[in-house]
N, C-alpha and C positions, 0 to 999 in steps of 0.2 A: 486402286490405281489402274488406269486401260491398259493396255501393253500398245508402242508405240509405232506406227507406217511409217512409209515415206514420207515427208511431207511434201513431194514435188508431183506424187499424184492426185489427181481432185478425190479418187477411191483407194478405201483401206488396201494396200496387199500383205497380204500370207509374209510374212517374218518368221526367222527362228528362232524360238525364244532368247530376251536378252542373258537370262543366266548362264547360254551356253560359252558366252565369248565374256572378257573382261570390260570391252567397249561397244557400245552400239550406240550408231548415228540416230536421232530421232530429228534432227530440225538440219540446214545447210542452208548454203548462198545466202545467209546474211551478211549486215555491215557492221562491222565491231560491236557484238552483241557485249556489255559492260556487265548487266544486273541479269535475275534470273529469280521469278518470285511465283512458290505455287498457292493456285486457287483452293478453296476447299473443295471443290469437285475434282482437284485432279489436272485441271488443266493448267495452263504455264504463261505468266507474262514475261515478256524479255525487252529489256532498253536496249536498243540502239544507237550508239553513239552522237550519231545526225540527229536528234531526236522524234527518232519515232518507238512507238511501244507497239511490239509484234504479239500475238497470241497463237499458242499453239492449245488446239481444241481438248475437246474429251475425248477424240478419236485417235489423237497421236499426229493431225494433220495442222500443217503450219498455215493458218489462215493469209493468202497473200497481200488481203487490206492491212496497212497499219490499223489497231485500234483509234489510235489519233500520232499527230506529228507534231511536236510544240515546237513550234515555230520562233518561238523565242530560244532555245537551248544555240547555242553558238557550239560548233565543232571546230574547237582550237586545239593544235597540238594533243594534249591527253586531256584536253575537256570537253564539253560536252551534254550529252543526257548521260546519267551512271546511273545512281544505285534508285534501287528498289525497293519495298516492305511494305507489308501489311498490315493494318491496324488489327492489333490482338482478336478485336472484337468486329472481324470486317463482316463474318456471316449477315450481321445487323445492319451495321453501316455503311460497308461499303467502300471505304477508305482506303484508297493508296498513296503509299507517300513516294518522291520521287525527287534526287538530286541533281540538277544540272547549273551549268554554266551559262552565262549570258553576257552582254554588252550593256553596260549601263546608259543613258543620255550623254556623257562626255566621253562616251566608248572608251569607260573602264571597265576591264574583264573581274567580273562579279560569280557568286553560287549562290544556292539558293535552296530550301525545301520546298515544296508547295505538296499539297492535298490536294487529292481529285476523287470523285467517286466511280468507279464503275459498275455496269450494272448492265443488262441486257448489251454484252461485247462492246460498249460506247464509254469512254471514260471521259468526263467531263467536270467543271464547275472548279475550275483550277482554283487554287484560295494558296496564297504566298502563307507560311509558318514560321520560317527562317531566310531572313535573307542578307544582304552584302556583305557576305561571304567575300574576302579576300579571292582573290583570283590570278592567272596569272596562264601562258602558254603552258607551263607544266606545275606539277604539285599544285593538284587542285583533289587530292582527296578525293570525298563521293563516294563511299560505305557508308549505308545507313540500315537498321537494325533496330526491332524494338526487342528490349533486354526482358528478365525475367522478373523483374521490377514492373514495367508496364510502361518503361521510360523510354524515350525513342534516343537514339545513340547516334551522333555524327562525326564522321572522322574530315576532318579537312587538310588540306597541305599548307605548305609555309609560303606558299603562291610564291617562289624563285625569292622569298629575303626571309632566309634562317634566322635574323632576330625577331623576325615576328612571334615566332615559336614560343619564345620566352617572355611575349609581350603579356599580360594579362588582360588590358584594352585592348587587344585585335583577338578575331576569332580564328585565324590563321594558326597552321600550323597544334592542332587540339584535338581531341575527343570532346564531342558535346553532349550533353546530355538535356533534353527539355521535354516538356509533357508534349498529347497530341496534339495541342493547341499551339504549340512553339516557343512556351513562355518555361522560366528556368525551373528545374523537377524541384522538389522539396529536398534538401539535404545536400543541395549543391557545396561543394567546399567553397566556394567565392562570392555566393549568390548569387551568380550568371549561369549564362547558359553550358561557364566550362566546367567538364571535368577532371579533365589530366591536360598537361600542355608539357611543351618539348618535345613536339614529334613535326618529322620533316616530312613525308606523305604516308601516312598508312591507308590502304586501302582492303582490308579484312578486320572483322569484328567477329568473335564469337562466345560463346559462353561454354563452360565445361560443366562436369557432373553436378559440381560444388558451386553452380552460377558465379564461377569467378570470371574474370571479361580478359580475352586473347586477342591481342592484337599484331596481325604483318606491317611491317614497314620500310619502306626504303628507304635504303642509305645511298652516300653520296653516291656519284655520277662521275661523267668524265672518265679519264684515263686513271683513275684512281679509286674504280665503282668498287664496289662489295658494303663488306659490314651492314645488310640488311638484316633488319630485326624480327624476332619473335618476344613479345612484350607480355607479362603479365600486368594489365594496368588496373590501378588502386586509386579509388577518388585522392583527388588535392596533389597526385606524384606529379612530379618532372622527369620527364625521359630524356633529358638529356640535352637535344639539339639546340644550338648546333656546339655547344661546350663540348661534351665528351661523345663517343663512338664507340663501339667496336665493343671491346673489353675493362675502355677506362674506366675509372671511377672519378665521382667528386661529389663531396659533401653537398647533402641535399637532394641529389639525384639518382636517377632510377638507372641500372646498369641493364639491357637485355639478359631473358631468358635463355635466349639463343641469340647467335648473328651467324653470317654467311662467312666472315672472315675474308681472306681476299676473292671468295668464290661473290658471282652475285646470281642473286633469286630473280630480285624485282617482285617482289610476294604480293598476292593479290589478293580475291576472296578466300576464305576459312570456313571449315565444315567440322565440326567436333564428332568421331565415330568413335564407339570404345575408350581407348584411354588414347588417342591420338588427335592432333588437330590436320587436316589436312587441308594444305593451299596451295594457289596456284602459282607457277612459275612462270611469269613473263619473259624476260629475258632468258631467264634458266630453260624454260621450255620444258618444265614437268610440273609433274604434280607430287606436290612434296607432303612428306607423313611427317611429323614430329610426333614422338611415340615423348608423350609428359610421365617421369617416373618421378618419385619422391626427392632422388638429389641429383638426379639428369636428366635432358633430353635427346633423343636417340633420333637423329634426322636419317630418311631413307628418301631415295626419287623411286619415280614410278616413270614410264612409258619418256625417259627422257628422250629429247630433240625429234618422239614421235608423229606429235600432234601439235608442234608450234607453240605458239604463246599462247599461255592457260591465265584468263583471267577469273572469272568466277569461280567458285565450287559450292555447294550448297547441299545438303542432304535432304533427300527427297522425301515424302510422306511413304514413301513404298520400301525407304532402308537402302536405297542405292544413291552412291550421290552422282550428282549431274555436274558439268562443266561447261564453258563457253569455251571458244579459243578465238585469237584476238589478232589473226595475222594480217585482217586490213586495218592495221591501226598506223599501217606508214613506217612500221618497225620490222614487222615479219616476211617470209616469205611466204606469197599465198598459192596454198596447193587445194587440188581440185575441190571444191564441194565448199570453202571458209564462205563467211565462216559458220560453225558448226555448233552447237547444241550436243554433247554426246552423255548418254547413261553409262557410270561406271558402277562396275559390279567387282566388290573390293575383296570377296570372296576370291578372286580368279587373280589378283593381284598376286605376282611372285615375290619372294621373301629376298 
């Protein structure tokens, strides 16, 4: 892994190592950076909300060309171009997958997967996988992840009509699971593309030691926000939405691991370190640990109301994880340099 420059100059400068400090800037002056996905060389792709897809080099320098700008991605509200991932097997092929937003022919707010290949810094040959995705100005999801299966994972929102949630005909409001071709995995519980439903937007997916699959979620909104989730999700469950919240229960249904209670997160990407899941705090404006024990979880913030709204986190091939922060997204306050790309070194993290 390089160690990383400015990227605001065209040449390397002299840095002091990232392990001496808990955070270090590697990329700035972007526009609502959402996703965050490394190459095998080392080097970093990042979605843009607008959509364009930015590269940051082998050198640690933030190339100022977009890679490309899909001109189809619609930036509404919290939609967009979002998530990111690599096909398991991209060394070969080349394959990245990529979830956004768009406007249908009767300008219905739609998502969508599409494949592209890149290859010599050009990414190209877009090819739709998943598409008419529910949509909507908010809860539009856009976590995508291929699991440890070799399944690719999509989290969607309830695109603003919480029964959709519970629909089993809409893809709204679900985790999906489908091969890299788009079509539904082998062992689906419905024989679709779903595999858990009753979720109102999650936007974090990850896996732990035991490839068991973690999922953030938001909860409701308005003057009444909190009860955001941390989900252990299990093919065929129901999490709920919009019947129960918080701590209820009801037959049938899947209770959180954790919630935020009247506090809110607004939880975003998920990064598995150790025995903890770390993700980010939008609204909350940290970067939150969930320390997973056998019959608790131990929630901690890190650098809160530091660094604004924390959308991504993702652990880096180097053991340090990386974050985006998300303060031009129309929600935050944006302070010098957003938004930001930073290395954190969790080592330096205080207890």
């Amino acid at each position: 892994m390089p160690s990383f420059n400015s990227p605001q100059s065209s040449k390397p400068t002299q840095v002091v190592p990232a392990d001496s400090f808990a955070t270090t800037v590697i990329a700035e002056n972007l526009d609502t950076p959402w996703g965050i996905a490394f190459l095998p060389d080392g080097s970093i792709l990042i979605t843009e909300r607008p959509g364009r897809i930015r590269l940051i080099d082998v050198s640690g320098v933030l190339k100022p060309t977009p890679v490309v700008t899909l001109k189809e991605a619609k930036e509404i509200g919290e939609g967009g171009l979002l998530g990111i991932t690599l096909h398991p097997n991209f060394s070969s092929n080349k394959y990245v997958y990529l979830y956004y937003t768009y406007a249908a022919n009767d300008d219905q707010t739609l998502n969508r997967v599409v494949r592209m290949t890149f290859q010599d810094q050009r990414m190209e040959n877009e090819q739709v996988i998943v598409d008419k995705i529910p949509g909507a100005f908010n809860h539009n999801g856009g976590r995508i992840k291929f699991g440890p299966d070799g399944f690719l994972y999509v989290t969607t929102g309830d695109a603003e009509e919480p029964s959709q949630a519970q629909d089993l005909n809409s893809l709204a409001g679900k985790i999906l699971r489908v091969t890299d071709e788009g079509k539904p995995a082998l062992g689906n519980p419905f024989k679709t593309k779903i595999y858990s439903y009753g979720h109102r937007n999650p936007q974090g997916l990850v896996w732990d030691k035991r490839n068991r699959l973690w999922a953030t979620e938001h909860g409701r909104s308005g003057t009444k926000s909190g009860l955001d989730e941390l989900n252990l999700v299990e093919s065929g469950k129901n999490y709920g939405w919009p019947t129960i919240q918080g701590d209820e229960q009801k037959l049938g249904m899947e209770a959180s691991r954790l919630n935020s209670g009247s506090d809110t997160w607004a939880p975003a990407g998920a990064a598995f370190v150790g025995e903890s899941v770390f993700f980010g705090g939008l609204r909350g404006q940290a970067l939150y640990e969930a320390i997973i024990q056998e019959d608790k979880i131990i929630i901690k913030e890190h650098f809160k109301k530091e660094l604004g709204r924390i959308r991504d986190v993702v652990l880096g091939p180097d053991g340090y994880i990386y974050i985006s922060t998300s303060n031009r997204d129309g929600r935050g306050k944006v302070n010098e340099g957003d938004d930001k790309i930073l290395k954190i070194n969790i080592q330096k993290l205080s207890d």
